[in-house]
PLY file of the C-alpha trace (Angstrom):
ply
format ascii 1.0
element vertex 362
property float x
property float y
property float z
element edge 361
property int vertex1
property int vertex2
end_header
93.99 144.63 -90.47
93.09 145.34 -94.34
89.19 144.65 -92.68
89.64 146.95 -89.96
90.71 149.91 -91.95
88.30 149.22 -94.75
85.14 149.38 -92.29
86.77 152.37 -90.90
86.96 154.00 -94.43
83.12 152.50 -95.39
82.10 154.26 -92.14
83.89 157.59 -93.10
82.28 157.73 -96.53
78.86 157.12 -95.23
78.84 159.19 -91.72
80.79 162.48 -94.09
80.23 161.83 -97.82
76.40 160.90 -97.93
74.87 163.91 -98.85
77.68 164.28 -101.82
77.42 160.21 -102.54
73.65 160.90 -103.45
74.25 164.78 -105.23
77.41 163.97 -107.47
77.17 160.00 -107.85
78.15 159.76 -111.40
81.76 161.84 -110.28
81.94 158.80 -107.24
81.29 156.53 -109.77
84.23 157.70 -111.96
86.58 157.76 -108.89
86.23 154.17 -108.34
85.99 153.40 -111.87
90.15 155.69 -111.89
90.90 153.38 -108.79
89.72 150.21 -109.75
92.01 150.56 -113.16
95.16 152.25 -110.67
94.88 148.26 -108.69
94.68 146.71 -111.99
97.65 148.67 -113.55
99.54 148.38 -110.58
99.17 144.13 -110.15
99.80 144.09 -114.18
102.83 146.52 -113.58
104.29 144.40 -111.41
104.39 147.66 -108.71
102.51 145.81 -106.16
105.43 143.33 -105.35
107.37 146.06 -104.65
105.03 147.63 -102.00
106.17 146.87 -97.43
105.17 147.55 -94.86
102.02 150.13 -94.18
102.23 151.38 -97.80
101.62 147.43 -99.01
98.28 147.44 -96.35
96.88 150.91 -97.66
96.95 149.21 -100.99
95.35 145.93 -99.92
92.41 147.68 -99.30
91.82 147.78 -102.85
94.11 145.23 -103.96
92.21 142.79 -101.82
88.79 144.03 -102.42
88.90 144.94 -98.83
87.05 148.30 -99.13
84.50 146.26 -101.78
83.55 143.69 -99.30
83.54 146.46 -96.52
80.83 148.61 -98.61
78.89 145.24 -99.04
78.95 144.63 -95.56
77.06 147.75 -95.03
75.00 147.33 -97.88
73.74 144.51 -96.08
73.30 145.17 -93.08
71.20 148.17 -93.62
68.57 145.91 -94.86
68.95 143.95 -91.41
69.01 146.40 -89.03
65.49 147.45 -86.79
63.88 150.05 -89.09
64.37 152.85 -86.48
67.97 152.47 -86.08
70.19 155.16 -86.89
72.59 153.28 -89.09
69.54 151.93 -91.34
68.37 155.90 -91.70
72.11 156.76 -92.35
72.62 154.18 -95.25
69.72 153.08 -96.69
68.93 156.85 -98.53
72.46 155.84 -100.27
72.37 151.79 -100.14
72.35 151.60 -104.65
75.24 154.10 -104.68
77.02 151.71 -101.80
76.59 148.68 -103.99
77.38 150.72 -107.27
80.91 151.78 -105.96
81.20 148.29 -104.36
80.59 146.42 -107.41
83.18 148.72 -109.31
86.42 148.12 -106.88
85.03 144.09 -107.06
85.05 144.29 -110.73
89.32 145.74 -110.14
89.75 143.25 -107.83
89.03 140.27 -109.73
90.06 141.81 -113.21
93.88 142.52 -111.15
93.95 138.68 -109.73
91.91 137.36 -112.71
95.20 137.83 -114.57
96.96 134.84 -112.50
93.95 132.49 -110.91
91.43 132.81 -113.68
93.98 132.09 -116.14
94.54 129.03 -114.21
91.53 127.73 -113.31
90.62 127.62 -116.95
93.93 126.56 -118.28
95.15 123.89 -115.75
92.82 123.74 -113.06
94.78 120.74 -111.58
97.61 123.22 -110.93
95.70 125.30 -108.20
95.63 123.75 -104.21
91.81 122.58 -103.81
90.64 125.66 -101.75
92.19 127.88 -104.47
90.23 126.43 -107.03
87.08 126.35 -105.34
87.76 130.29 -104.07
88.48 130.90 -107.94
85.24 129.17 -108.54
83.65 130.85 -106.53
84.81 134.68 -107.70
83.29 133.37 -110.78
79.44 132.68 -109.64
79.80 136.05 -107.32
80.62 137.83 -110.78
77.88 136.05 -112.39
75.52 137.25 -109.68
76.89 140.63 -108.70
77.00 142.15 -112.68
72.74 141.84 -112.84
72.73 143.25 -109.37
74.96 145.94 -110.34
73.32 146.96 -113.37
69.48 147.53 -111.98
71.21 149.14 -109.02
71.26 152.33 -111.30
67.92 154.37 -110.59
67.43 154.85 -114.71
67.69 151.34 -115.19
65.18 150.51 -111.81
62.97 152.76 -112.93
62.25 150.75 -116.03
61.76 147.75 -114.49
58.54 146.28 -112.45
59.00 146.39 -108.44
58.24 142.80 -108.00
60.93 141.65 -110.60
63.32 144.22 -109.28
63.13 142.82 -105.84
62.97 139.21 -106.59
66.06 139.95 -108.39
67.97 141.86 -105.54
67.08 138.80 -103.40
70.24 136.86 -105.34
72.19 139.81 -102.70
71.76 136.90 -100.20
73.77 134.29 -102.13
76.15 136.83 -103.07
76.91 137.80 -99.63
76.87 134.00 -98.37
79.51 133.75 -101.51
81.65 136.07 -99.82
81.91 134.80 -96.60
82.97 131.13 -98.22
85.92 132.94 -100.53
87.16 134.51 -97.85
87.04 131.36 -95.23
88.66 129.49 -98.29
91.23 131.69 -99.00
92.28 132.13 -95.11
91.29 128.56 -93.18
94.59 126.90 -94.16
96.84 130.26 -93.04
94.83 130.64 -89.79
95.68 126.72 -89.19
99.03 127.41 -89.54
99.15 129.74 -86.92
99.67 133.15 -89.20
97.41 136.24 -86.96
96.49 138.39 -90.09
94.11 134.92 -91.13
93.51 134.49 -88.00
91.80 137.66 -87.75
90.42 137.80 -90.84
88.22 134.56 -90.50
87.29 135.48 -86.95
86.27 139.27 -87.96
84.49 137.91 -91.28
82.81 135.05 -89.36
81.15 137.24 -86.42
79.69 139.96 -88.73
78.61 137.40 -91.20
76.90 135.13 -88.67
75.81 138.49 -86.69
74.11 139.26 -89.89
72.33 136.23 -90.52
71.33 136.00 -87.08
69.55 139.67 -87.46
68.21 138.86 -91.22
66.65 135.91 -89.54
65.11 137.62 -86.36
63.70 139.72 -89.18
61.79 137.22 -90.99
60.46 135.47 -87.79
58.84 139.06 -86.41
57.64 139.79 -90.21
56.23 136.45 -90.31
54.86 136.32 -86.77
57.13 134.13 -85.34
58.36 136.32 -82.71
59.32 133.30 -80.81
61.79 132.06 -83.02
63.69 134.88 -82.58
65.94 133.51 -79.12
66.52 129.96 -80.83
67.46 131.56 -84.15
70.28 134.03 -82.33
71.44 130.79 -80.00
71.72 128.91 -83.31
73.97 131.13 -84.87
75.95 131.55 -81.76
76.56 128.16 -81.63
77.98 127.77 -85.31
80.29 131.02 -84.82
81.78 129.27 -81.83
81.56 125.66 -83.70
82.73 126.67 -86.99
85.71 128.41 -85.38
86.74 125.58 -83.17
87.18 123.18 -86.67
88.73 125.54 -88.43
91.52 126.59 -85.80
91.88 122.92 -84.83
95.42 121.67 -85.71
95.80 120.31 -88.44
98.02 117.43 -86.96
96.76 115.05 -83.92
99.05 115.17 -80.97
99.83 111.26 -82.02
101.28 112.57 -85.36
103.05 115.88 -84.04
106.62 114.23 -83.04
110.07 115.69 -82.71
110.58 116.45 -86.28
113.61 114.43 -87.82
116.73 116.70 -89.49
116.04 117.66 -93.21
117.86 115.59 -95.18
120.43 116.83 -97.02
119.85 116.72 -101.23
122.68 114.61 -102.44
124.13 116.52 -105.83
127.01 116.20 -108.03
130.42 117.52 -107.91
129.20 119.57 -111.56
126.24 119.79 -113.34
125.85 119.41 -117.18
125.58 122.58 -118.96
122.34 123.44 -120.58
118.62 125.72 -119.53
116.04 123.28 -117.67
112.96 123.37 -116.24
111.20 121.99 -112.70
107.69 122.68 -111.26
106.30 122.02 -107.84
103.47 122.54 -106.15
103.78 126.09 -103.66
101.14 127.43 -101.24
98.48 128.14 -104.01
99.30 126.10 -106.38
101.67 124.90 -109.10
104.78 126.92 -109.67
107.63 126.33 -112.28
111.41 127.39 -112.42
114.33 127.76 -115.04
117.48 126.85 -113.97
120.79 127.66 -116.32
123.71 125.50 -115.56
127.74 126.81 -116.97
130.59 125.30 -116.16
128.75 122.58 -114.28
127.63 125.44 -111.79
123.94 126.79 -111.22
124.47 130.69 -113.06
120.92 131.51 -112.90
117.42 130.15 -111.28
114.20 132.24 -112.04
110.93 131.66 -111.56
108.65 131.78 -114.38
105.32 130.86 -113.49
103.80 131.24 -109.76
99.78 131.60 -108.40
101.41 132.38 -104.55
100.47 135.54 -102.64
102.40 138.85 -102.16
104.75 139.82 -100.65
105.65 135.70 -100.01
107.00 134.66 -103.19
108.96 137.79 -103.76
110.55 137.08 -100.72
111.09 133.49 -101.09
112.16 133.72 -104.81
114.84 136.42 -103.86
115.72 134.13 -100.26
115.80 130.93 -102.03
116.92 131.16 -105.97
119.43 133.89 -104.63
121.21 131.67 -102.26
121.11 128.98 -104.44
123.13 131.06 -107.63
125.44 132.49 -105.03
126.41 129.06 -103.03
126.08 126.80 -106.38
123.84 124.45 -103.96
120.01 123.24 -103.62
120.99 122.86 -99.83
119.61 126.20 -98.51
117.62 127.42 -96.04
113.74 128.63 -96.56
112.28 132.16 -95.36
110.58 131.86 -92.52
107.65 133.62 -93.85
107.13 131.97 -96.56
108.47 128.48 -95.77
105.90 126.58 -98.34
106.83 128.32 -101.05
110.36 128.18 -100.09
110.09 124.38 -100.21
108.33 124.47 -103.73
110.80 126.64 -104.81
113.73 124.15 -103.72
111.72 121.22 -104.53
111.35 122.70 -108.55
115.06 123.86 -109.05
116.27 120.18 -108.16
113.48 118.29 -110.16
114.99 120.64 -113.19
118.31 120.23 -112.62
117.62 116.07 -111.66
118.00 116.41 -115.74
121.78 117.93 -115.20
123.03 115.22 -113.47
126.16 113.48 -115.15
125.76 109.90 -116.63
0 1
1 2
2 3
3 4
4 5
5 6
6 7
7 8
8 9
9 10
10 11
11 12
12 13
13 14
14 15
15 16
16 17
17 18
18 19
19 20
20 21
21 22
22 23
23 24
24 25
25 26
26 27
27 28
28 29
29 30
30 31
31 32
32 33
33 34
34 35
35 36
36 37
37 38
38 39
39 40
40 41
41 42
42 43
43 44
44 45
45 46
46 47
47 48
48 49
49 50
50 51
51 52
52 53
53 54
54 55
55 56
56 57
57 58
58 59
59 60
60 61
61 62
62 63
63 64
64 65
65 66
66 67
67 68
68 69
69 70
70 71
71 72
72 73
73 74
74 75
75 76
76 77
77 78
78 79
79 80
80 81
81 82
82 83
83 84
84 85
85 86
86 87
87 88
88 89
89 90
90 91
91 92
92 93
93 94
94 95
95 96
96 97
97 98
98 99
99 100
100 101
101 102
102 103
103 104
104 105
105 106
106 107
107 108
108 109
109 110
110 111
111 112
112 113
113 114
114 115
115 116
116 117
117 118
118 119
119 120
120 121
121 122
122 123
123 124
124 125
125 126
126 127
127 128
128 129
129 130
130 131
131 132
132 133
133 134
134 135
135 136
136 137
137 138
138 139
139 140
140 141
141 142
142 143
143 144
144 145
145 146
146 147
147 148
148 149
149 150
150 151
151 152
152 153
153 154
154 155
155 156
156 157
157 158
158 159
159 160
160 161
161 162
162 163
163 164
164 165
165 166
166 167
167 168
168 169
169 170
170 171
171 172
172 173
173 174
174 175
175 176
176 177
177 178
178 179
179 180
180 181
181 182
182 183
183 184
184 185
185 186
186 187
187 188
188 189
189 190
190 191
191 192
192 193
193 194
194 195
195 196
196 197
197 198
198 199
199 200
200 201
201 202
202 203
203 204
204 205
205 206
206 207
207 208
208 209
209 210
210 211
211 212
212 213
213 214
214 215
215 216
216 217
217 218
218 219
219 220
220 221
221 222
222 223
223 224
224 225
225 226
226 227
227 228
228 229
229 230
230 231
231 232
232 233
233 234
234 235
235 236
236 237
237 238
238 239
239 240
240 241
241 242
242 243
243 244
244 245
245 246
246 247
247 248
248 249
249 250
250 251
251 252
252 253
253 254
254 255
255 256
256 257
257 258
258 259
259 260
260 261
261 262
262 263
263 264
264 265
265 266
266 267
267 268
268 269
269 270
270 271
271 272
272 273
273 274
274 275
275 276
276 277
277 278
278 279
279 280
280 281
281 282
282 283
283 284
284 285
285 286
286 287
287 288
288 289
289 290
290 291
291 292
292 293
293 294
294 295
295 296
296 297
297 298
298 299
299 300
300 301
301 302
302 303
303 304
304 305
305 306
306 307
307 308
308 309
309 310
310 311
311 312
312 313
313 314
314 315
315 316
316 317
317 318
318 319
319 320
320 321
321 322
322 323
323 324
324 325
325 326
326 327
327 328
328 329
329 330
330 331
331 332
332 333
333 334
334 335
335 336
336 337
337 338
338 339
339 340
340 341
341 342
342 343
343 344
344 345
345 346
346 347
347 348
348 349
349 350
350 351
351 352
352 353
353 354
354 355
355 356
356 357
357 358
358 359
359 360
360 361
């Protein structure tokens, strides 16, 4: 969905805003520049746990880097398009403003979830899930890339440079934009696996205008380089991966010989009190590691917090104030998880008894 409305939005600012996008770029410029630092304060704020329903998906589209990657996306496939077609004429008079504003709601994006996964990744790596680590990972090379590109996309700054070195230099675009595709399958492929739409749709969206793209990029080459030829093997090739690469990632992630009649969750054996005292219990959630504080009085759990999480919004909200809520107000670990968010609901559970494992009488 945040895909959806952010190529609607791309498509808006190009078809109505060119003309004003070319005139007044430095004003753009500062617009994205205001919003980029309104999705950072709001992630450091804390305000973006608060946000439901359709006022949490408007704000994806920043929060996620949805209208970024959707500005990108066009960016791209301007420079794939047949030379005569309308939406290369449309774009391409306005395709280093595109990648300017792009590159400024990327650099929001990862400054806002910076704050949690970076942090991580260079502080204990070994408490991020694998594809977490390698997405983080790989936010860091598209960074890497993406700040040259950024900076020579300014016309005083191209102008100073030689045209050959300027284009050999854009040409990194093409393993920025592979980059892309990879985060996003690594953020999503376990989600869509476990049956939830909004990856579903994501990775199937992302995947056929990504492989569409190539496919054209490709035919381009082969007619440039007289290979005309090529050019029905090349869009059967990437046909076949779409439809291949979906099939493996949407395959279940449990054979039919391993997916029995699930057996009754057993039920956490605990003490008649606890001994009084503040402890600490860590698991590992949907992302990655998270850790908990549980305070014991009068043998009974008074409060369980959680002080340390890398799990998505709104998830973990809704699991911390599901899980550690029930478990204050019945005095038990025995509770039931939220349905949306049943991994981290398990974590959660899982850290509040390894902490209070240290409460048990002698």
């Amino acid at each position: 969905m945040v895909l959806l409305i952010s190529l609607l939005l791309a498509f808006l600012i190009v078809h109505f805003s060119k003309t004003f996008l070319k005139k007044h770029a430095g004003l753009c410029y500062c617009v994205a520049l205001l919003i980029s630092c309104g999705v950072v304060a709001c992630v450091y704020s804390g305000a973006a746990q608060n946000l439901t329903g359709i006022p949490q998906t408007m704000a994806n589209v920043f929060l996620q880097g949805g209208l970024a990657g959707a500005l990108f996306i066009f960016v791209m496939y301007a420079g794939a398009v047949p030379d005569k077609s309308a939406f290369r004429k449309a774009v391409m008079p306005i395709r280093g403003q595109l990648s300017i504003l792009a590159s400024i709601l990327t650099l929001g994006h990862n400054i806002a979830y910076g704050k949690t996964y970076f942090v991580y990744l260079f502080t204990q790596a070994s408490s991020l899930r694998l594809n977490v680590l390698l997405a983080a990972l790989c936010s860091i090379v598209m960074i890497l890339i993406m700040l040259p590109l950024f900076i020579t996309s300014f016309l005083c700054i191209r102008k100073k440079m030689q045209p050959k070195k300027w284009k050999r230099l854009q040409r990194l675009a093409y393993i920025f934009y592979a980059l892309m595709f990879v985060h996003v399958l690594l953020l999503n492929t376990t989600s869509a696996r476990e049956g939830k739409w909004t990856a579903i749709l994501n990775i199937t969206l992302y995947s056929l205008l990504f492989l569409v793209y190539a496919s054209l990029r490709l035919c381009r080459w082969a007619q440039k380089s007289g290979h005309e030829g090529w050019t029905a093997t090349i869009q059967l090739l990437c046909s076949a991966l779409m439809i291949g690469g979906l099939v493996l990632i949407f395959m279940p992630i449990h054979s039919e010989e391993t997916v029995v009649q699930p057996a009754a969750k057993e039920i956490y054996q605990e003490p008649d009190a606890w001994v009084d005292g503040k402890y600490k219990g860590d698991a590992i959630g949907y992302n990655g590691r998270l850790t908990v504080s549980v305070v014991v009085k009068d043998g009974k759990i008074s409060r369980a917090v959680c002080t340390g999480n890398v799990e998505d919004e709104p998830y973990i909200t809704d699991a911390i104030d599901g899980v550690l809520g029930a478990m204050v107000e019945r005095n038990t670990t025995n509770v039931d998880t939220v349905s949306s968010a049943t991994t981290s609901s398990d974590a959660l559970i899982e850290a509040v008894r390894k902490a209070l494992d240290k409460a048990i009488p002698e």
